[in-house]
Structure formats: structure tokens, C-alpha cells
C-alpha positions as CSV (number, residue, x, y, z in Angstrom):
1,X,0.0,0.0,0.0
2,X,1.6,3.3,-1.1
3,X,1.4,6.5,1.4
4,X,-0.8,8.6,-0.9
5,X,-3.5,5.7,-0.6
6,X,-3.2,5.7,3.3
7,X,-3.6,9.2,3.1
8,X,-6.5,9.3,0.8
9,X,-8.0,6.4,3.1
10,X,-7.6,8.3,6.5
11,X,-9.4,11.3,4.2
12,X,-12.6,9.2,3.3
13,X,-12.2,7.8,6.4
14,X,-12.8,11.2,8.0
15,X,-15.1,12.3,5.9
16,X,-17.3,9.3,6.7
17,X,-17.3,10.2,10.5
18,X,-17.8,13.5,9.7
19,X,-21.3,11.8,9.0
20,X,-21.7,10.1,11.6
21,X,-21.1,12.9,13.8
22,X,-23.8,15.2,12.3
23,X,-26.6,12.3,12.8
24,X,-29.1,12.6,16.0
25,X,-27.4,11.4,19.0
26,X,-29.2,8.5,19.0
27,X,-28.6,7.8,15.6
28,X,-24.9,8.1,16.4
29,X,-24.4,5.4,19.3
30,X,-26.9,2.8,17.1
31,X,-24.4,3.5,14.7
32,X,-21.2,2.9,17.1
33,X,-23.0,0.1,18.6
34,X,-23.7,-1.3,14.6
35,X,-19.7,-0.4,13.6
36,X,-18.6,-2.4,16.6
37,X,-20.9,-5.7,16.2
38,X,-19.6,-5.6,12.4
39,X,-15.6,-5.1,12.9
40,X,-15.9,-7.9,15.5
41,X,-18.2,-10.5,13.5
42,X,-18.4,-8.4,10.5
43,X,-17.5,-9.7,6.8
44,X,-14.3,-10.2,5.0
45,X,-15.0,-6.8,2.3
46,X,-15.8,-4.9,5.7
47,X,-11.8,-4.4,5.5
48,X,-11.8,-2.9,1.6
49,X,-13.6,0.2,2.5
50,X,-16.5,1.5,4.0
51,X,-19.3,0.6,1.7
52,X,-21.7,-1.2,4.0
53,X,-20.7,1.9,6.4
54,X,-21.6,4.3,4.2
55,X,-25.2,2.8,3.5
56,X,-26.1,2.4,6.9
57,X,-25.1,6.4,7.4
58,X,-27.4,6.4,4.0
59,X,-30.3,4.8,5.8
60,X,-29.7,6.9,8.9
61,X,-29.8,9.8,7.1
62,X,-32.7,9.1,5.1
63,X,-34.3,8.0,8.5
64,X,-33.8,11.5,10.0
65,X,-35.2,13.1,7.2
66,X,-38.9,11.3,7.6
67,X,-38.0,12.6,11.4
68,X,-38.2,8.4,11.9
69,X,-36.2,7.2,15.3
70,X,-33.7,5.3,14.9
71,X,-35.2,2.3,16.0
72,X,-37.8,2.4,13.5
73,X,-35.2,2.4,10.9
74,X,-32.9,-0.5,12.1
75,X,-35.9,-2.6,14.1
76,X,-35.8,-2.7,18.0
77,X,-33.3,-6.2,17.6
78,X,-30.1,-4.1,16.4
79,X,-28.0,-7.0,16.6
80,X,-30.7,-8.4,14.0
81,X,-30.6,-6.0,11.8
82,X,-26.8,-6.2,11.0
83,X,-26.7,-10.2,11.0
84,X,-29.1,-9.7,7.9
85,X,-27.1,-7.0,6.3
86,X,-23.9,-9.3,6.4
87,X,-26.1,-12.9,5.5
88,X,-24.7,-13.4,2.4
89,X,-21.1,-12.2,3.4
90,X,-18.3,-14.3,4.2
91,X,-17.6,-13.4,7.9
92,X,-14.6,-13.8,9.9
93,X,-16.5,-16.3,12.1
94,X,-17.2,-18.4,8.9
95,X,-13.8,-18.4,8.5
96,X,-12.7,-19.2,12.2
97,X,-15.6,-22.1,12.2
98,X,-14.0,-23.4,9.0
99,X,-10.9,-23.4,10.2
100,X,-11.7,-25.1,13.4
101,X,-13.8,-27.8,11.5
102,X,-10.4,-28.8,9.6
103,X,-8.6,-28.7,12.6
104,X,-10.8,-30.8,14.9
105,X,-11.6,-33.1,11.3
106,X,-7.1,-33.9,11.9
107,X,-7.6,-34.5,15.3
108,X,-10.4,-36.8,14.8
109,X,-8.7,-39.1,11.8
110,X,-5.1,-39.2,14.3
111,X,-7.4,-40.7,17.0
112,X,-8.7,-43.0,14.3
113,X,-5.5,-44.2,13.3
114,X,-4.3,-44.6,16.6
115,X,-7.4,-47.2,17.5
116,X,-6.8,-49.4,14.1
């Protein structure tokens, strides 16, 4: 990655809080809570920019324009409304569970062996 695309990313990256930070207040910590639960369990393009981000802010801000609360927008089950924006995305937990199915799948055959 070359400095001028770091730099352009801590840009956009501003920008896109920028945002955030004009959003109702209660928009705002949804949002936090929402940005958390998907860098934590989030999916794999999470990490190439902030597309998904950017069209939550999208909704949010369409949301405070028909003066809807926040939880109107995102439904009262938050945690909800993210697993269905990522359902089709590879996660980092799909990855981990794979991972550990391979794993466990070596350890299984070794103990198999050993009893023949």
C-alpha cells in the first residue's frame, strides 16, 4: 500500500465520520454500537472500505429526514438487523468455524488411526 493511498483512506475515512457525527445522537451510538458488532463479527469486504458503512449512514440519514427514530429504521433487535445486512457475506466467524472444522476433522482421523 503506497502513502498517498493511506492518506487518501484516513481522508474518506474522516469524511465518513464526519457523517456520523452530524446524525441525531441516537442515531450516532446505534451506529457505534452497529460499527462495533460488524468489525468484531463483520464480513471479509468490511476491510476494503466502508461501503456497507456508508449505506447504513445512507439509511440513517434518510431516516432522520422522515424525522423516523432510529429504531424504526434498524428494528428494535439491532443485533438483527446487521446479522441480515452481512447474511450473504463471508464473515470472519465463517472463516474461524471453518478453520476449526479442519482442525478438529485432523484430530479426529489421528485418533482414528491410533485405534486401528
Amino acid at each position: 500500500m503506497r502513502i498517498k493511498d493511506i492518506i487518501e483512506g484516513k481522508k474518506e475515512w474522516r469524511a465518513h465520520m464526519a457523517r456520523v457525527k452530524a446524525l441525531p445522537k441516537d442515531y450516532q451510538v446505534v451506529y457505534k454500537e452497529i460499527q462495533k458488532y460488524l468489525f468484531k463479527v463483520g464480513p471479509v469486504e468490511l476491510t476494503d472500505g466502508t461501503d456497507l458503512l456508508s449505506g447504513i449512514i445512507d439509511l440513517f440519514e434518510e431516516g432522520v429526514a422522515s424525522e423516523k427514530g432510529v429504531l424504526e429504521v434498524t428494528g428494535s433487535d439491532v443485533a438483527a438487523f446487521c446479522d441480515d445486512l452481512i447474511k450473504d457475506s463471508e464473515t470472519y466467524a465463517d472463516i474461524y468455524q471453518e478453520f476449526a472444522n479442519e482442525e478438529g476433522n485432523k484430530v479426529m482421523k489421528k485418533v482414528k488411526d491410533k485405534r486401528k
